[in-house]
C-alpha positions as CSV (number, residue, x, y, z in Angstrom):
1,X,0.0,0.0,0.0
2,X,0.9,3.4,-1.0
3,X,2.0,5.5,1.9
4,X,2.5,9.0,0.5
5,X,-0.6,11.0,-0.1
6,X,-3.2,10.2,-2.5
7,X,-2.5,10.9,-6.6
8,X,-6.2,12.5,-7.6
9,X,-8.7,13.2,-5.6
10,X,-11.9,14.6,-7.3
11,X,-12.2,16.9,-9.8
12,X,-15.5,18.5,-9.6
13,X,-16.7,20.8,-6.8
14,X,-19.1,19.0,-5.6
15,X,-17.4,15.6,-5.0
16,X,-14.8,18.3,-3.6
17,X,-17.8,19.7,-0.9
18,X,-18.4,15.8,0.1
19,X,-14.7,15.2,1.0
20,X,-14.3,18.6,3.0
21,X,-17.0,17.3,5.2
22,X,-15.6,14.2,5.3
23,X,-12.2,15.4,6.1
24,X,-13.2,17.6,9.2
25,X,-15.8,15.0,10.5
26,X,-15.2,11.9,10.2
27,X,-11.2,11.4,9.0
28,X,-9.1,14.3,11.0
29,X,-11.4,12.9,14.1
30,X,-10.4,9.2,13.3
31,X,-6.8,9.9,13.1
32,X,-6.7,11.5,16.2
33,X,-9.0,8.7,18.4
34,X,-5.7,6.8,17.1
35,X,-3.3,9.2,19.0
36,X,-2.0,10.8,16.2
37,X,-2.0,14.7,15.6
38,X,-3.0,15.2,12.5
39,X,-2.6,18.8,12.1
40,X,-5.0,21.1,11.0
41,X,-7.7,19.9,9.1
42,X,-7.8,21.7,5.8
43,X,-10.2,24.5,4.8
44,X,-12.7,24.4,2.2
45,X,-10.6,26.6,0.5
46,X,-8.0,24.0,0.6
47,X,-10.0,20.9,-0.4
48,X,-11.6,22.9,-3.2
49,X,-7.9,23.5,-4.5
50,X,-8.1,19.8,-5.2
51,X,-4.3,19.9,-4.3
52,X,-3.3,16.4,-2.5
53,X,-0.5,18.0,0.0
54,X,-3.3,20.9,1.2
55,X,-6.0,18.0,1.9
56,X,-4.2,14.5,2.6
57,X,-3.3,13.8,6.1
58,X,-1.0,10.8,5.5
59,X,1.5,13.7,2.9
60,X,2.5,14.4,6.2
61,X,2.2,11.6,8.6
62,X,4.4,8.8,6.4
63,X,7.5,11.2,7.6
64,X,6.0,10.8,11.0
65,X,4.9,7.7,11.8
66,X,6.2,4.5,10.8
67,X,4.7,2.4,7.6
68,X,3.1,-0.3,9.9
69,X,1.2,1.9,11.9
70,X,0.6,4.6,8.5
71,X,-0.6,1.4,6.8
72,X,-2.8,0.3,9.7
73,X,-4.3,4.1,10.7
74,X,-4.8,4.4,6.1
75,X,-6.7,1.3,6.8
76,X,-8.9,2.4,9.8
77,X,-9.3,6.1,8.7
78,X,-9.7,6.4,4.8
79,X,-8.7,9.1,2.9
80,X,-11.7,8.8,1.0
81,X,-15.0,7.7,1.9
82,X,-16.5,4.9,0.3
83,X,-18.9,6.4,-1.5
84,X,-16.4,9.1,-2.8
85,X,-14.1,6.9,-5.0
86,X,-10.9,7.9,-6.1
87,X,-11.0,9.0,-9.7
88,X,-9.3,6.4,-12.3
89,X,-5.8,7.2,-12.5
């Protein structure tokens, strides 16, 4: 599993909207039940930017944390939520 931060992400704003939400409900709160400061989560601003180092918590944490846990929390807490899929690369 890849442990840098994810290649695309959405490209339209609405898909964009969903994953902002997502981000600052559900995945920046799951990385931190975990014990793992995961910064700030990013602004709508950000996630509309569509730009992967502005939105993706694990840019950051694969220089923190080892791979075995980065893989485990990537597993637990997904970038993206199920029903947002990653766009065909």
């Amino acid at each position: 599993m890849a442990t840098g931060p994810l290649q695309k992400y959405p490209a339209d704003s609405a898909s964009l909207l969903l994953l902002w939400k997502y981000s600052t409900t559900v995945l920046w709160p799951c990385i931190t039940e975990h014990d793992i400061d995961p910064g700030t989560p990013p602004t709508r601003a950000d996630v509309l930017t569509g730009a992967p180092l502005l939105i993706d918590p694990y840019a950051r944490l694969h220089f923190e944390i080892s791979s075995a846990r980065l893989t485990q929390l990537r597993a637990d807490c997904p970038a993206l939520p199920a029903y947002l899929p990653a766009p065909a690369q």
